[in-house]
TORVO-832432 format. One record per residue (C-alpha): z, x, y; residue number from 1. Coordinates in pm, whole numbers, plus 50000, padded with zeros to 5 digits. Example, Ala and Ser with C-alpha at 12.3 -4.5 7.8 and 13.67 -1.06 7.14 Angstrom:
! TORVO-832432
<atom Z="50780" X="51230" Y="49550" k="1"/>
<atom Z="50714" X="51367" Y="49894" k="2"/>
***
This chain:
! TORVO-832432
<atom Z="16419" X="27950" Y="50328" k="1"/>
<atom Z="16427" X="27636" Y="50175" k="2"/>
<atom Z="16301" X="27535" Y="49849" k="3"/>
<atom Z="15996" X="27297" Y="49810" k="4"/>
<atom Z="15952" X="27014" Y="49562" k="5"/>
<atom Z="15714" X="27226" Y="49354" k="6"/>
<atom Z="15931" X="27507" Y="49299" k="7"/>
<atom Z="16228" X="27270" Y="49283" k="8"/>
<atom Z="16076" X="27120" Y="48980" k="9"/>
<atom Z="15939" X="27452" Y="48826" k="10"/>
<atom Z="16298" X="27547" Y="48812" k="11"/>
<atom Z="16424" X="27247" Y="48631" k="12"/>
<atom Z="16128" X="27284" Y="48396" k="13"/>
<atom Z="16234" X="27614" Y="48292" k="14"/>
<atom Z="16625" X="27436" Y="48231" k="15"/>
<atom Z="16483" X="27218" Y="48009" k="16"/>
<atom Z="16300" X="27501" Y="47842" k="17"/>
<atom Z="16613" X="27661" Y="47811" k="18"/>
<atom Z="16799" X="27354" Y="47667" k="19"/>
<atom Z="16543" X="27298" Y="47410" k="20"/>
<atom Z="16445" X="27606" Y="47292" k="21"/>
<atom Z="16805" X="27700" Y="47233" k="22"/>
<atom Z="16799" X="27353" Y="47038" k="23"/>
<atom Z="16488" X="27417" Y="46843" k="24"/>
<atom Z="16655" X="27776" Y="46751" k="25"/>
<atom Z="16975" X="27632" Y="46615" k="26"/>
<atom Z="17197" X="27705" Y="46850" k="27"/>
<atom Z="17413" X="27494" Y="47063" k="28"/>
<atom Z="17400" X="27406" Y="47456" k="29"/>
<atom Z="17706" X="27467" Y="47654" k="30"/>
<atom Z="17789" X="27073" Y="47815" k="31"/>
<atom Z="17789" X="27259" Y="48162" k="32"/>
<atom Z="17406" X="27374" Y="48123" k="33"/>
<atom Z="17340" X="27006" Y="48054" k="34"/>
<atom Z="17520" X="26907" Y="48310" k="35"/>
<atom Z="17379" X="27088" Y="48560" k="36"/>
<atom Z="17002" X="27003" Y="48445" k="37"/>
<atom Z="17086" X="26655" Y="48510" k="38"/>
<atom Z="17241" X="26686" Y="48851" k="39"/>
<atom Z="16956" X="26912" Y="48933" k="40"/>
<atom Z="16721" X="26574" Y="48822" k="41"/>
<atom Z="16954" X="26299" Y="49024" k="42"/>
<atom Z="16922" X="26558" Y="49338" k="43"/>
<atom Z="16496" X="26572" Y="49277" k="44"/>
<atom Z="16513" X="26217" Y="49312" k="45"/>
<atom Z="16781" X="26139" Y="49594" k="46"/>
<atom Z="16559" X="26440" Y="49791" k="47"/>
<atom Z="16237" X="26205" Y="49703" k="48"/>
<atom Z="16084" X="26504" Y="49547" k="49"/>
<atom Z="15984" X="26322" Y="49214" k="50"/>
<atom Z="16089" X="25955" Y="49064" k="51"/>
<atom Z="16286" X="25903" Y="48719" k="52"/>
<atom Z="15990" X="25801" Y="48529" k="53"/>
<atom Z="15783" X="26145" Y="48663" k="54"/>
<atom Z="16074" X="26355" Y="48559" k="55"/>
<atom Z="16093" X="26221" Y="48196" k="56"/>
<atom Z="15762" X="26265" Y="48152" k="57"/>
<atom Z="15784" X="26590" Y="48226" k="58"/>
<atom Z="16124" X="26645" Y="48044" k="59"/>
<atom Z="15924" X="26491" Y="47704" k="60"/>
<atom Z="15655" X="26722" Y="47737" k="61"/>
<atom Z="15890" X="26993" Y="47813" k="62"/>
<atom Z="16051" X="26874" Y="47419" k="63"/>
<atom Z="15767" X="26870" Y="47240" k="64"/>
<atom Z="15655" X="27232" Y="47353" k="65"/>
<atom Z="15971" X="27343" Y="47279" k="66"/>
<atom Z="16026" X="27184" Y="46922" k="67"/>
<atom Z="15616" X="27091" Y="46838" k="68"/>
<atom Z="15700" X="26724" Y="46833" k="69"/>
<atom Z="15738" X="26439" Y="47057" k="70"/>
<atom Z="16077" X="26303" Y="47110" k="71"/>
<atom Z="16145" X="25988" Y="46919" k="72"/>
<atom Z="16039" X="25672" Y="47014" k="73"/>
<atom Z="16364" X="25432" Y="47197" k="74"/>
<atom Z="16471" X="25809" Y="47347" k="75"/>
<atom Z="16512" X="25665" Y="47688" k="76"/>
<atom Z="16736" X="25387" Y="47523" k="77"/>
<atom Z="16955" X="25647" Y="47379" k="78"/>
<atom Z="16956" X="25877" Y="47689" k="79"/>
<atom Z="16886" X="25684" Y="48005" k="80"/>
<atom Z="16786" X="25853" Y="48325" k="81"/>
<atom Z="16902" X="26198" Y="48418" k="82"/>
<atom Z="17063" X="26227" Y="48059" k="83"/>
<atom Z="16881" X="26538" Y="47923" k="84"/>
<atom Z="16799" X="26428" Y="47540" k="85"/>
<atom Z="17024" X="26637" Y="47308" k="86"/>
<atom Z="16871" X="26661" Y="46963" k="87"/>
<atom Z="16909" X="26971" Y="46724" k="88"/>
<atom Z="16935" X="27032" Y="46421" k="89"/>
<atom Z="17225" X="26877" Y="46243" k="90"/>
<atom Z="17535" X="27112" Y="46111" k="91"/>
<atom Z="17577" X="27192" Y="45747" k="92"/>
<atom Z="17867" X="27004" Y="45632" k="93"/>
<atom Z="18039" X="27184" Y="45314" k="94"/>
<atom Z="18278" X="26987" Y="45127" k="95"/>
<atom Z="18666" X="27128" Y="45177" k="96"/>
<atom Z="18795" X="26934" Y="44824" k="97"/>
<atom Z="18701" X="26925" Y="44501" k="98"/>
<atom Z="18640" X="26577" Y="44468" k="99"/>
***
């Protein structure tokens, strides 16, 4: 039985909840889970099941319940539709000479 739009995009919310929560906890996102978020958005669209603008909307709020914050402002410049934002928190970066 075929999947409708609703549950289609209740499934990609809990992606992104994936994606950001293992972002928010430190750890990293394997490019293929990415990936497939963002083929899962282009097919949402192509299906007419939601437009660009509805899914980052929802992708944004799906951030900022994830990491308590909204995503920075120009976030849609950096990551243009169905590029699934990918900030964490930054490495430590330990110094390999003694200068």
């Amino acid at each position: 039985m075929p999947k409708t739009g609703d549950t289609a995009l209740r499934l990609l919310e809990q992606r992104w909840t994936d994606i950001f929560e293992r972002l928010a906890g430190g750890g990293e996102v394997p490019p293929s889970q990415r990936l497939r978020a963002e083929g899962f958005m282009e097919a949402l669209v192509a299906l007419e099941c939601a437009t660009p603008e509805a899914l980052q909307a929802r992708m944004a709020a799906s951030y900022e319940a994830c990491f308590g914050e909204a995503l920075p402002a120009g976030w849609e410049d950096l990551f243009p539709f169905p590029q699934v934002p990918g900030f964490g928190e930054r490495a430590p970066v330990v110094p390999t000479t003694a200068d």
